[in-house]
N, C-alpha and C positions, 0 to 999 in steps of 0.2 A: 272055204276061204275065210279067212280072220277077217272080220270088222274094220276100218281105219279105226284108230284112236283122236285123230282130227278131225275140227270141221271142211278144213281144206281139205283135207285125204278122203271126205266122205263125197266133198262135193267133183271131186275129181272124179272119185269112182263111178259116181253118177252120170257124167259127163261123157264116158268112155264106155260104159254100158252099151252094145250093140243094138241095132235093131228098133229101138222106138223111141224116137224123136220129140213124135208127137200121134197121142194114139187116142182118140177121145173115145168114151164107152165108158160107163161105170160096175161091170161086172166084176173086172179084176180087184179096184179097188173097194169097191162092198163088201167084198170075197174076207180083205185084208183086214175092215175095219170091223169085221164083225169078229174076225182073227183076235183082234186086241182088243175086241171090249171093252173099250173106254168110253165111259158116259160122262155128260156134266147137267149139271141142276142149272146153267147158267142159260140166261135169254139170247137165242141163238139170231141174228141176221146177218144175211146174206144180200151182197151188192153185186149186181151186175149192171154191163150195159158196154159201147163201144168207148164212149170219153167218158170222165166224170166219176168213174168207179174212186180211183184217189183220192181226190177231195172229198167226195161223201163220206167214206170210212176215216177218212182224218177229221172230219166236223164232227162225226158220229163220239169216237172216240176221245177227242176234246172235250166233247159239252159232258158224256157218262161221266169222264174220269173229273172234272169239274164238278161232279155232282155228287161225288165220293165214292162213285161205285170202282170195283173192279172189275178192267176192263183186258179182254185176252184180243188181238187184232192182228188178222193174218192178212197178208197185200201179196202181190208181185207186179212189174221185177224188182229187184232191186236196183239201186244206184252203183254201192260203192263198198256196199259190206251185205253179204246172206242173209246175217241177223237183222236187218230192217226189216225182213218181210216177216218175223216172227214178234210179237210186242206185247209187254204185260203192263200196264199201267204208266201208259206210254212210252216205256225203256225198252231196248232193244234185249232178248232175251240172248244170257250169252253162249258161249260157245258149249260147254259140261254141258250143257240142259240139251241141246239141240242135239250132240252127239250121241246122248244117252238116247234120245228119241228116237233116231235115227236108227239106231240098234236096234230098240224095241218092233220097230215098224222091220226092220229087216231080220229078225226072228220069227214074227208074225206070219212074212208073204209067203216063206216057204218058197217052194218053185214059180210060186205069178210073179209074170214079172210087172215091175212098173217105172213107167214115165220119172224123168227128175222130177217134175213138178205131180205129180201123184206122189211116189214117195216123202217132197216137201212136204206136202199138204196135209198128207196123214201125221204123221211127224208134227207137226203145229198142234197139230188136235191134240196128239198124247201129250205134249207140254202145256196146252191150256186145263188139259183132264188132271192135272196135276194140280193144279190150285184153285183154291176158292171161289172163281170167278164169278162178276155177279152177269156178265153181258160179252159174248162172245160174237167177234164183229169177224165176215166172212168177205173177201174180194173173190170172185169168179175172176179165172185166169183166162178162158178161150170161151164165149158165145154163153156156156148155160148151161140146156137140156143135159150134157154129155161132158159136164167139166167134172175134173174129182172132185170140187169144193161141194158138189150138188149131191153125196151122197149124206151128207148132214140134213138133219129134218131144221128148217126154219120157221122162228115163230114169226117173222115178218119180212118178205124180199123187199128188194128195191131196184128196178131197173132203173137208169140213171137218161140214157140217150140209146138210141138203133140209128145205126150208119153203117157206110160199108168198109169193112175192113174185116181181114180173115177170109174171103170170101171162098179160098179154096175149101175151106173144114165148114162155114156157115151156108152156104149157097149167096148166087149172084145179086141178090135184090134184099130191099130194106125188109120188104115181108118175109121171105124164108129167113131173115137174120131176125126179123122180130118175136119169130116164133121159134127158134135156139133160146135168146134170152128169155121167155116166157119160162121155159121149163123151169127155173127156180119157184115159180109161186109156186102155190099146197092149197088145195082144198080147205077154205073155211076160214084159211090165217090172210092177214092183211098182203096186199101185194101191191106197192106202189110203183108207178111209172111217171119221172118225171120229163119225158119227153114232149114236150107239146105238138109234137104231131105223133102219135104213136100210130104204128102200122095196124091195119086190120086186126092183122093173126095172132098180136099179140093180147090184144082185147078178147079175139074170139076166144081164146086157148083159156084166158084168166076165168069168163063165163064158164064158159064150156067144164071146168073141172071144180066149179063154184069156189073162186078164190073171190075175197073181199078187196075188189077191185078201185083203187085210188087213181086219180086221173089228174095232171096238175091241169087249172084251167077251171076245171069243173069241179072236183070234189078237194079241192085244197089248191093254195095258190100265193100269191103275195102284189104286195102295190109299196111304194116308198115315194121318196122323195131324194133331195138331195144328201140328205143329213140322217135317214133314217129309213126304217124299212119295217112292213107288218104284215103277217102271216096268219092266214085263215084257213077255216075247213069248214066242208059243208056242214059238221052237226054246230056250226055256230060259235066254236071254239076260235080265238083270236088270240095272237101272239104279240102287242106293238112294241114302239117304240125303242126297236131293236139297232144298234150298230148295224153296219153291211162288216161280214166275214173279211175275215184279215186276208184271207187271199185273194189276189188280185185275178180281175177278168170278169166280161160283161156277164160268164155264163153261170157264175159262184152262187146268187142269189136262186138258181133252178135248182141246182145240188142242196143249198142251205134250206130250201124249200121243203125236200124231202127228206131230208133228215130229222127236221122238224114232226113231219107224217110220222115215218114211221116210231118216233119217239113216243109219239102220242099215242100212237096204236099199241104200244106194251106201257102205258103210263102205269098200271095196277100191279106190274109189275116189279115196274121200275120208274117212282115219281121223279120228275126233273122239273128243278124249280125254274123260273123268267132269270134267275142271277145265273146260276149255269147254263142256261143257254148263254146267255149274255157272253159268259167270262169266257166259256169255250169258242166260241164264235168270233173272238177276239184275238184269244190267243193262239188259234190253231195254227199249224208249220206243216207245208209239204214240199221239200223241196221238186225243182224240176217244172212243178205250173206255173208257168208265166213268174216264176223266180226271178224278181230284180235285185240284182244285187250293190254293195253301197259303193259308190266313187265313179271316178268318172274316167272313161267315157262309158257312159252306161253300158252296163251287161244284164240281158236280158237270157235266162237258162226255159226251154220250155221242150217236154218231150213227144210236143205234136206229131203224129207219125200217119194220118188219114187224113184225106180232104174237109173232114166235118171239124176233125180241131185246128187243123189249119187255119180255115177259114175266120175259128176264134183267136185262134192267134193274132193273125190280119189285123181285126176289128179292137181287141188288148193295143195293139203297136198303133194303132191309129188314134188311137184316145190317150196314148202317153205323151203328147203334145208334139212338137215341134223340135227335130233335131236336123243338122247338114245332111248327113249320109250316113244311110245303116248297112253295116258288114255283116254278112249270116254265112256264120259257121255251120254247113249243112251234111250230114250224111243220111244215108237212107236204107234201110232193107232192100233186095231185089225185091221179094215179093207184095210191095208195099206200090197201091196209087203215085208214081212217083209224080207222074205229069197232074193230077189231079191237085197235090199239096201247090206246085208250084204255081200253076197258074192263078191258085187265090191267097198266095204269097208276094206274087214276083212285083208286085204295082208297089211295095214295101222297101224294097233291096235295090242297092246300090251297087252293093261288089259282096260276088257268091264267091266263098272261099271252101270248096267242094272236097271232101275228108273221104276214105274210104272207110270202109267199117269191116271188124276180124268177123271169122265163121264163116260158114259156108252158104249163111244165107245175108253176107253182106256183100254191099255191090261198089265197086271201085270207083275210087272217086273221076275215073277218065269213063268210066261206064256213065256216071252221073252226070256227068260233062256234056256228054252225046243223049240225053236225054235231054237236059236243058236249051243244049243247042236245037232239037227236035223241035222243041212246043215256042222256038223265036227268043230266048232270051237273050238281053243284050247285056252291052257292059262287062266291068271286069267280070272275069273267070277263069280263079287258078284251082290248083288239085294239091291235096296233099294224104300223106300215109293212114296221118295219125288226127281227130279232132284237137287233140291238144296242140299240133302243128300248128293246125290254121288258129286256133284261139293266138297262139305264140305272135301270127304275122298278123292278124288282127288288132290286138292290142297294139305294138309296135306303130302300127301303118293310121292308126284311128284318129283321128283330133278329136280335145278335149270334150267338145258339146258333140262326138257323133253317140252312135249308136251300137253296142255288137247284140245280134242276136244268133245264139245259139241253138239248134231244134231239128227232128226228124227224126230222132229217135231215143230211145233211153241210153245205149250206149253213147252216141254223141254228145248226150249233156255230159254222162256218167266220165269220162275220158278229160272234160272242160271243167267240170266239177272238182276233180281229183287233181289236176291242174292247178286249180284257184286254191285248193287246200294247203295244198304242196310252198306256192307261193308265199302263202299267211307264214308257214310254219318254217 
């Protein structure tokens, strides 16, 4: 069968490929990667965790490319365009590069087959093996041990947070999800976790195969003030008088925390001066986290989708001061804590304007209705097709000092997002 010539035609074909949805294992794709023989000289890490993955690779990437290196940065999902999950020096890589990759990786597989996001992934690598790169920044897609991101060797991981979510593909508890995300650390090379409660298994796994275990709390950490903020590590090393990250939310400074680690941890590699942190730390942009956007009545974009980021949501909307009434544009996955997000949501909301979400694993906005109704909520609660709907009746219905907050998922912002653009333009 011929190649697409598009990125749309490839990502369609991806799409409509039979049979694996979601297949974790990295047999197939080691198979592939060693098929294409692409290496890079460039300083490899790799982030995982349940929340937090985004914002660390977008600080990570901030502060490198502040500091003049080149930097290659693979994420998922996307918002609003493929190309953001692929990124060379902060720009989104465009369509000819990705297709070309795409080819390569599908000449390579031969008969294995693989996952959309396996052959994304490999596909990212052969576009960053293409350039010079000095610092090649890796997002883990699903748990770790068994993601395709993990068949790259890293010179430093970073778990970010273990909560529950995924719990079909990870197992039912924080420890068997602790020890999925472990499998990214290596023998010998740095392995941070910025969780402050980190599960047992995740510790034990990091000993147990002698990775150079970082712990926030204990072997690195941070203290601030109102105005400022300063980072330490146990060999004595200190960061001060630092701005707080441009992104907003109470949990930035844990993520900022580790990025800072593992920065430190390949410094001989790659020195980063106090003004690069600085600038990067300032300027960084991710849409979708606790995303406010300008005018009024406030809109709030966040792609909370588990009770652990909910619950930072909550605590974000609680500290943006005082408004009348907040409107949340919600949809959610079927397979998603739905009762769990809400209940450390719902003390927040006014009027739930409930969105269905496309695919097969989204669940109707009158399914979501009878869930809400389930766990007691009261107050308004209407349904609509599309998140863009309800954003539509939202703003309309809103007075000036309320509130809209959008969240549950990345399609739900993704849809409100495309929305507000649409709008500008």
């Amino acid at each position: 069968m011929q190649s697409p010539e598009t990125l749309k035609g490839w990502l369609e074909l991806l799409d409509r490929r039979p049979g694996l949805p979601i297949r974790l294992g990295l047999e197939r794709v080691a198979q592939v990667r060693d098929a294409l023989d692409s290496r890079s000289d460039a300083v490899v890490i790799t982030v995982g965790g349940t929340n937090g993955k985004g914002s660390t690779c977008a600080m990570l990437e901030a502060v490198l490319i502040a500091a003049g290196y080149r930097v290659g940065c693979y994420t998922s999902p996307h918002l609003l365009r493929y190309n953001e999950r692929v990124r060379i020096d902060g720009r989104e890589v465009g369509d000819e590069a990705l297709v070309a990759a795409f080819n390569c990786v599908e000449r390579a597989r031969g008969d294995v087959p693989l996952t959309y996001f396996e052959q994304g992934t490999l596909a990212a690598w052969q576009v960053f093996c293409r350039e010079p790169l000095d610092v090649i920044i890796l997002e883990v897609g699903l748990g770790g041990r068994l993601d395709a991101v993990n068949v790259f060797e890293p010179d430093c991981a970073v778990v970010t947070s273990v909560a529950m979510d995924h719990m079909d593909y990870l197992g039912d508890s924080r420890e068997k999800i602790g020890f999925e995300k472990a499998g990214i650390f290596r023998a010998g090379r740095p392995a941070i976790c910025s969780d402050p409660l980190p599960p047992e298994s995740l510790i034990a796994h990091a000993r147990q195969i002698g990775a150079d275990l970082r712990l926030v709390g204990q072997d690195f950490g941070f203290s601030g003030d109102r105005t400022q903020w300063t980072w330490w590590s146990r060999d004595g090393r200190r960061r001060g008088g630092l701005a707080y990250p441009s992104l907003r939310g109470a949990n930035q400074l844990l993520n900022a925390a580790a990025v800072l680690m593992a920065l430190e941890t390949v410094r001989e590699r790659v020195p980063v001066s106090m003004q690069a942190v600085r600038e990067g730390l300032m300027l960084v942009e991710l849409p979708g986290r606790f995303q406010v956007l300008a005018g009024k009545p406030s809109v709030v974009l966040d792609v909370a989708h588990n009770p652990q980021a909910a619950g930072v949501l909550a605590e974000n909307l609680s500290n943006m001061g005082y408004f009348p009434e907040t409107w949340a544009v919600f949809g959610m996955l079927a397979d998603k804590d739905v009762e769990g997000v809400v209940n450390l949501i719902r003390d927040k909301i006014d009027h739930w304007l409930l969105t269905s979400l496309p695919g097969p694993r989204g669940l109707s906005a009158a399914a979501l209705a009878a869930r809400l109704a389930a766990c007691g909520v009261g107050g308004e609660v209407r349904c609509f097709d599309r998140p863009s709907d309800a954003f539509d009746v939202a703003r309309t219905s809103a007075e000036e000092g309320d509130r809209i907050v959008a969240f549950g998922s990345f399609l739900t912002v993704a849809d409100v997002l495309e929305a507000v653009h649409a709008a500008r333009h």
